[in-house]
BAZA-104865 format. One record per residue: x, y, z of N, C-alpha, C in turn; residue in three letters. Coordinates in nm, 2 decimals. Example, Ala and Ser with C-alpha at 12.3 -4.5 7.8 and 13.67 -1.06 7.14 Angstrom:
<pts>
@n_u = 1.32 n_v = -0.57 n_w = 0.78 ca_u = 1.23 ca_v = -0.45 ca_w = 0.78 c_u = 1.32 c_v = -0.33 c_w = 0.78 rest = ALA
@n_u = 1.28 n_v = -0.22 n_w = 0.71 ca_u = 1.37 ca_v = -0.11 ca_w = 0.71 c_u = 1.29 c_v = 0.00 c_w = 0.79 rest = SER
</pts>
This chain:
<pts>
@n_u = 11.20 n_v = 9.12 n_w = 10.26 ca_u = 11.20 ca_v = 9.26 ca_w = 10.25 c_u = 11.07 c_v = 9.32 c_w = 10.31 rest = UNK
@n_u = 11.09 n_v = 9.42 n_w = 10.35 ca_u = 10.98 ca_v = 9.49 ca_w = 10.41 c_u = 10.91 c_v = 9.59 c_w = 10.35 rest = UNK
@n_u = 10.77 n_v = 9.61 n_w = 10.37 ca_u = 10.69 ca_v = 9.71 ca_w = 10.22 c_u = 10.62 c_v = 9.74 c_w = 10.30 rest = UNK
@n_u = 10.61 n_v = 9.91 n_w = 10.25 ca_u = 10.51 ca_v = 9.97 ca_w = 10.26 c_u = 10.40 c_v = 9.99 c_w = 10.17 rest = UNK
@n_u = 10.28 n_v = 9.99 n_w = 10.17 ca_u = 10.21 ca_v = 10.01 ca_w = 10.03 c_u = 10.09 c_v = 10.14 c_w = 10.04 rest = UNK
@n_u = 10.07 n_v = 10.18 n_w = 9.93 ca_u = 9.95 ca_v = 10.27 ca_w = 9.90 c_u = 9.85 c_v = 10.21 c_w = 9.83 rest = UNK
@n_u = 9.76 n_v = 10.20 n_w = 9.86 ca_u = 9.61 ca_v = 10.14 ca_w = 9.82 c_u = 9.52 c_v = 10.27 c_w = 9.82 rest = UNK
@n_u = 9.45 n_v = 10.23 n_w = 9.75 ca_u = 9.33 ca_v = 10.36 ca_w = 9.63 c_u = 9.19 c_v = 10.23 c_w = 9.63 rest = UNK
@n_u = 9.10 n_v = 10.30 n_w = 9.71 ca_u = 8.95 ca_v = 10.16 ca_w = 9.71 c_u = 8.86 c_v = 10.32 c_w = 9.63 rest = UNK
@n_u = 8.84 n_v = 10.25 n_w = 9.54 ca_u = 8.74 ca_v = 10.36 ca_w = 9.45 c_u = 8.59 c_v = 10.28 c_w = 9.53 rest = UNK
@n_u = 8.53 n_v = 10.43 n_w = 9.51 ca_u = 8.35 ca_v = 10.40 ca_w = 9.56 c_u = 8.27 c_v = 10.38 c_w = 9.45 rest = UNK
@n_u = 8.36 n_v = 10.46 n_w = 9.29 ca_u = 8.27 ca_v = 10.45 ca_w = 9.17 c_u = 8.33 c_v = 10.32 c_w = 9.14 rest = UNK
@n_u = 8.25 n_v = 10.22 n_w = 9.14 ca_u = 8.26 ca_v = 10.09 ca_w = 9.01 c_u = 8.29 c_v = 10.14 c_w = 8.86 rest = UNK
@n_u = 8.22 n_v = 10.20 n_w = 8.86 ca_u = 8.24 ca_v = 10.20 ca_w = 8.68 c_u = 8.36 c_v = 10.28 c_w = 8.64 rest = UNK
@n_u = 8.47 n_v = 10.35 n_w = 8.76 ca_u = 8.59 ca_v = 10.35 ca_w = 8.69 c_u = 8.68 c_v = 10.23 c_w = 8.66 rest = UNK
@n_u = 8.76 n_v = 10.19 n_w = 8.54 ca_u = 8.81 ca_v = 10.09 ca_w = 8.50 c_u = 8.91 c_v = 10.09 c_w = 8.56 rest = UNK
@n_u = 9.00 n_v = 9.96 n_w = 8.62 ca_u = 9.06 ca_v = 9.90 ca_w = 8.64 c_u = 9.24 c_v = 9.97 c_w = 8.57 rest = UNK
@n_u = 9.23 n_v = 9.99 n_w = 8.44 ca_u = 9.31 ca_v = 10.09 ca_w = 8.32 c_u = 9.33 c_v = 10.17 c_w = 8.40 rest = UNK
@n_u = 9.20 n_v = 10.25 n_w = 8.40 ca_u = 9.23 ca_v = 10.44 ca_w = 8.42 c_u = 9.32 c_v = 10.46 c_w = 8.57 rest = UNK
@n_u = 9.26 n_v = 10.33 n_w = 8.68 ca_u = 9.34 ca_v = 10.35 ca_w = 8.81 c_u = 9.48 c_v = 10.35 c_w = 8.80 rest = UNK
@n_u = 9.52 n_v = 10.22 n_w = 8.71 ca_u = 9.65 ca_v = 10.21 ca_w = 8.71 c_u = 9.75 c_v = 10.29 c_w = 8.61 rest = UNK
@n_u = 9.64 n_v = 10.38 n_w = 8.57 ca_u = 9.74 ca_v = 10.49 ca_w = 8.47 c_u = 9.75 c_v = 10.58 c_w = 8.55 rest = UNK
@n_u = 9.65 n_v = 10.61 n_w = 8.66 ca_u = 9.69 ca_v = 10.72 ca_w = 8.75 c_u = 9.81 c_v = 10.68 c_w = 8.87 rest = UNK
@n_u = 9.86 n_v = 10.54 n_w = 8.94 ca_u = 9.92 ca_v = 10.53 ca_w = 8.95 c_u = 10.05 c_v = 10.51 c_w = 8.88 rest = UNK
@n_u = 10.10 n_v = 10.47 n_w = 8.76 ca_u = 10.19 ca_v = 10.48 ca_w = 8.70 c_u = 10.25 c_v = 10.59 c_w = 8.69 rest = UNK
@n_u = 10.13 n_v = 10.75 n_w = 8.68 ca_u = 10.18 ca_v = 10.87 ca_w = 8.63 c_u = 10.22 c_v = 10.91 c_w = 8.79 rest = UNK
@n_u = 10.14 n_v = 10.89 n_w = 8.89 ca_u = 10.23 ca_v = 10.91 ca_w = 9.01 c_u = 10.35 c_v = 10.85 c_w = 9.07 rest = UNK
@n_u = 10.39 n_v = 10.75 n_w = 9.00 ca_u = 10.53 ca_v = 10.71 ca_w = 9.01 c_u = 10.63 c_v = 10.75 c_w = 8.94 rest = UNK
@n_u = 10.59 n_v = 10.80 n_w = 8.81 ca_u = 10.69 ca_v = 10.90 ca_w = 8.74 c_u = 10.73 c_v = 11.01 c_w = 8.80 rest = UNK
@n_u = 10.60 n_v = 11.09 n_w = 8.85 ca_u = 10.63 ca_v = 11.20 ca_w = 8.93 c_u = 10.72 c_v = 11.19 c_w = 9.04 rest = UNK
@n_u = 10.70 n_v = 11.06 n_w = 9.12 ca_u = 10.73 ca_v = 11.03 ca_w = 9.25 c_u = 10.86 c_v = 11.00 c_w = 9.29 rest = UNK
@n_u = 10.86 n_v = 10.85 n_w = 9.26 ca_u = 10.96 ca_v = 10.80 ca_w = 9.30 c_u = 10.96 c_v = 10.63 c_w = 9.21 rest = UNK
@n_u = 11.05 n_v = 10.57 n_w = 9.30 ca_u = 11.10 ca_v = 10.45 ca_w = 9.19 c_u = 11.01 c_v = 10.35 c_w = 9.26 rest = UNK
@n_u = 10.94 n_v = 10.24 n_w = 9.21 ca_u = 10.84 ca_v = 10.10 ca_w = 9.30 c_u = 10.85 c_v = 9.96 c_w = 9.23 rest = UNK
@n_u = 10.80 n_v = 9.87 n_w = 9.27 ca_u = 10.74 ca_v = 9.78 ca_w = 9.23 c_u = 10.64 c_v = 9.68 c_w = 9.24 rest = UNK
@n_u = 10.60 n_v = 9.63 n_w = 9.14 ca_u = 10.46 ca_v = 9.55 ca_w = 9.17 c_u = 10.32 c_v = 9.60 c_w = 9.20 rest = UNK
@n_u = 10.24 n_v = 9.56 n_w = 9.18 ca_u = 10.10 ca_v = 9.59 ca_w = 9.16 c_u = 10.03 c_v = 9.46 c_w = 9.22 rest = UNK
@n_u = 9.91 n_v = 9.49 n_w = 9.29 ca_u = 9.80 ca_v = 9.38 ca_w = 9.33 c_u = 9.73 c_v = 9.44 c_w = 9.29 rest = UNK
@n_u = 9.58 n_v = 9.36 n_w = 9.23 ca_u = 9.45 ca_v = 9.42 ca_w = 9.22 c_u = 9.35 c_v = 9.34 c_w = 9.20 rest = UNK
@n_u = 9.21 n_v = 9.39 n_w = 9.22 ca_u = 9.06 ca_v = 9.28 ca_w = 9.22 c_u = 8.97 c_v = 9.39 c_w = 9.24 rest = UNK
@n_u = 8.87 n_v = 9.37 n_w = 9.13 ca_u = 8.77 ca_v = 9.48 ca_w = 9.16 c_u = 8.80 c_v = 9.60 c_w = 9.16 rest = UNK
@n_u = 8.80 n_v = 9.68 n_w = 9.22 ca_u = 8.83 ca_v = 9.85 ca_w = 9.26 c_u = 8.93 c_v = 9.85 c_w = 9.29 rest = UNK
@n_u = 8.99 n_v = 9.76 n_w = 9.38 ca_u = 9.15 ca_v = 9.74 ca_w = 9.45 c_u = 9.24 c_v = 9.77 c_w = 9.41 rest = UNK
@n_u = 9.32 n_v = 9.88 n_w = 9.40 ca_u = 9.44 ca_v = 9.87 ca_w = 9.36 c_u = 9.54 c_v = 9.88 c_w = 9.43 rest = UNK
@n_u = 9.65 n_v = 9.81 n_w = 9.48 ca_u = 9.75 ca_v = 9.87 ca_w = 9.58 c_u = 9.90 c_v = 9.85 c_w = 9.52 rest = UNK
@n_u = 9.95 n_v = 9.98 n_w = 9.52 ca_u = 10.12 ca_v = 9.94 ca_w = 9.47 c_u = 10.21 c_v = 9.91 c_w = 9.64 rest = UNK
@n_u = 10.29 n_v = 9.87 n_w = 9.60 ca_u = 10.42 ca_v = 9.82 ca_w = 9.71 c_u = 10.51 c_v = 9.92 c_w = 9.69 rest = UNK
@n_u = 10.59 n_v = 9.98 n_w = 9.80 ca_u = 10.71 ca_v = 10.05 ca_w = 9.79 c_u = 10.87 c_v = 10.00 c_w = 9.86 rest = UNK
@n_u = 10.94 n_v = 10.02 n_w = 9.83 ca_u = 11.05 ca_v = 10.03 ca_w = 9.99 c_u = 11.04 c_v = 10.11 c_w = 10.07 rest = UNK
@n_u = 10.99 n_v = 10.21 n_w = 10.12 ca_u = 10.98 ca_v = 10.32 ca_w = 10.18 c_u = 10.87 c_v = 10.36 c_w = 10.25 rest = UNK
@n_u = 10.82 n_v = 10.39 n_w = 10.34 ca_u = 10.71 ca_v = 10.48 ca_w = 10.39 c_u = 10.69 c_v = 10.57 c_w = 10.33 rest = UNK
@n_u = 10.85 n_v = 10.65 n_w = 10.30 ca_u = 10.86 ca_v = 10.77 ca_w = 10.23 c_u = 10.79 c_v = 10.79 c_w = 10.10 rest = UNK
@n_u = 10.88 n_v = 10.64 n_w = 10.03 ca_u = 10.81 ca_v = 10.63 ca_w = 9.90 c_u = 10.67 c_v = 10.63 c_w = 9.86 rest = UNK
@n_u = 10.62 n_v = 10.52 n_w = 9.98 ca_u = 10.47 ca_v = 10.53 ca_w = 9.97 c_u = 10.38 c_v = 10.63 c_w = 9.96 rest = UNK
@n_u = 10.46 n_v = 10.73 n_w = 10.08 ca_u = 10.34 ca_v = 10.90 ca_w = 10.10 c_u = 10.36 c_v = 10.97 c_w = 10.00 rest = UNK
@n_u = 10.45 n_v = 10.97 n_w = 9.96 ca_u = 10.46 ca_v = 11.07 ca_w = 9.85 c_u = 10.39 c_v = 11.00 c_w = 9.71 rest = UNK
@n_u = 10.36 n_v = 10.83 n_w = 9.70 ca_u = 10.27 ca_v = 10.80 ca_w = 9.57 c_u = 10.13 c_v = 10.87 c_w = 9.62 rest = UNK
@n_u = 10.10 n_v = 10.83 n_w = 9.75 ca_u = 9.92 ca_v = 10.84 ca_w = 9.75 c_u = 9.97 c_v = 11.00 c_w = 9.78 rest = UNK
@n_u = 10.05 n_v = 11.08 n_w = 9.80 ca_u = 10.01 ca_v = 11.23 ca_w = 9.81 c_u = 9.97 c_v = 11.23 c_w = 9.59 rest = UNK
@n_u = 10.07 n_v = 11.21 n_w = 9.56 ca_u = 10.08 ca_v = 11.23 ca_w = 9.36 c_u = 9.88 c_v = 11.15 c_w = 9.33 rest = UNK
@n_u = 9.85 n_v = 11.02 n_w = 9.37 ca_u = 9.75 ca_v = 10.99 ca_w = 9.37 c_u = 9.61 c_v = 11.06 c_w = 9.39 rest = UNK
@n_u = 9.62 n_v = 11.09 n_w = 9.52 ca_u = 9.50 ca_v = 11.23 ca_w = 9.60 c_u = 9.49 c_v = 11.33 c_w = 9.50 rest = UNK
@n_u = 9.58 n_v = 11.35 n_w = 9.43 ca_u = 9.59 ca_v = 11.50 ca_w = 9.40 c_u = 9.49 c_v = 11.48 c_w = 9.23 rest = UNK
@n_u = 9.56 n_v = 11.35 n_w = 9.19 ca_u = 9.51 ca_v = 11.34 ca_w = 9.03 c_u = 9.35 c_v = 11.32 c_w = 9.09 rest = UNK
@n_u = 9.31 n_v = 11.23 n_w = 9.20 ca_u = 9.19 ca_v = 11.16 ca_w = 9.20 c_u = 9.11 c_v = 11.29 c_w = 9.25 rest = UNK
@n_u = 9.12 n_v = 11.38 n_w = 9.30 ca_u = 9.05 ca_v = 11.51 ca_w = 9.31 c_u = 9.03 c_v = 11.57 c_w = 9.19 rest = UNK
@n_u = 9.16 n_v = 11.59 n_w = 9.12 ca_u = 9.09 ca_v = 11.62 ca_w = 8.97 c_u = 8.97 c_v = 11.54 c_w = 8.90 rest = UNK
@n_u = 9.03 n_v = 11.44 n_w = 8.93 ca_u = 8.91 ca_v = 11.37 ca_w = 8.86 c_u = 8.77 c_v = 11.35 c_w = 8.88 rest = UNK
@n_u = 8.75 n_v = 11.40 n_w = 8.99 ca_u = 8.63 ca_v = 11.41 ca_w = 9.12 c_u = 8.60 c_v = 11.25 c_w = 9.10 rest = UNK
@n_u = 8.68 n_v = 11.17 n_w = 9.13 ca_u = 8.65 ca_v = 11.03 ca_w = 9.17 c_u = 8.60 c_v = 11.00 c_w = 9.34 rest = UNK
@n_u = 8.56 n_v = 10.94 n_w = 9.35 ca_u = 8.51 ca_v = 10.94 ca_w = 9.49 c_u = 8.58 c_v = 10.81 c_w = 9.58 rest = UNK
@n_u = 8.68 n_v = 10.85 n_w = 9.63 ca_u = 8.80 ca_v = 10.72 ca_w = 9.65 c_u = 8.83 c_v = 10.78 c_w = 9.84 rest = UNK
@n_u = 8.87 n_v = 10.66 n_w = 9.89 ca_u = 9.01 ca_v = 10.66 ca_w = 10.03 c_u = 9.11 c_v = 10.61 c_w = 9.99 rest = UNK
@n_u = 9.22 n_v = 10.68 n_w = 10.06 ca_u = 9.35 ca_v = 10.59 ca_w = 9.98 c_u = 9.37 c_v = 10.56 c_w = 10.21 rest = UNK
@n_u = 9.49 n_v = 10.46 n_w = 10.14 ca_u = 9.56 ca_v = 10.39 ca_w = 10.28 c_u = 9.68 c_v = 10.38 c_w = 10.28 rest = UNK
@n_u = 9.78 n_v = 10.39 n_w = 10.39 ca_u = 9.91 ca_v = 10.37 ca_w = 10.37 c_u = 9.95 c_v = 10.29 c_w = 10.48 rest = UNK
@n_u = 9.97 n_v = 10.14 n_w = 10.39 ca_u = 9.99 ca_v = 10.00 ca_w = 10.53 c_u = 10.16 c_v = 9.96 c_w = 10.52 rest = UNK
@n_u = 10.15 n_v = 9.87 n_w = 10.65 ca_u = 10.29 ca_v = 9.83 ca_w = 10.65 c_u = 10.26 c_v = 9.66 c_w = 10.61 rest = UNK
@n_u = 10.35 n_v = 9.62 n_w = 10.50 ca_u = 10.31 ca_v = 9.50 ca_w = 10.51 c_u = 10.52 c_v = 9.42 c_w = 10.51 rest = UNK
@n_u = 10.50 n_v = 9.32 n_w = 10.60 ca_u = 10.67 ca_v = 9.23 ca_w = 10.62 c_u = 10.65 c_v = 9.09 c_w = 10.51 rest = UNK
@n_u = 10.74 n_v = 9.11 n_w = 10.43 ca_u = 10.75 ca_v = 8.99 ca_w = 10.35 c_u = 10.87 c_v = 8.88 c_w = 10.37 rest = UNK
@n_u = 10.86 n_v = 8.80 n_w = 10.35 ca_u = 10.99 ca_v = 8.71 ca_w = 10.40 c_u = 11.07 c_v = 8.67 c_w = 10.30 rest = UNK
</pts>
């Protein structure tokens, strides 16, 4: 299967690992349907089926991580799985 993903590289260290992935979680509820998680350090990246699906997490993402005045990039890659 083929995946798109959205990845969040925080610049603050001292946000937890938790807090990221509760802000992604809440942007999947908002969003759309996903699966799976990778992560290390700051790294978070969810997997989608979709490009679609993906823009629309890191749009729900952007939006929380502004609130939060976190100082982050997000990315939106193509990754082919076999």
């Amino acid at each position: 299967m083929n995946e798109w993903r959205c990845q969040l590289k925080l610049k603050n260290v001292q946000i937890s690992i938790a807090d990221v992935e509760q802000v992604f979680e809440e942007a999947l509820l908002r969003s759309c349907s996903g699966s799976g998680t990778d992560g290390k350090t700051t790294d978070i990246g969810w997997a989608y089926f979709t490009e679609d699906e993906a823009r629309a997490v890191e749009r729900e993402v952007v939006a929380t991580c502004l609130q939060l005045q976190w100082d982050f990039d997000t990315q939106i890659y193509y990754t082919a799985t076999s």
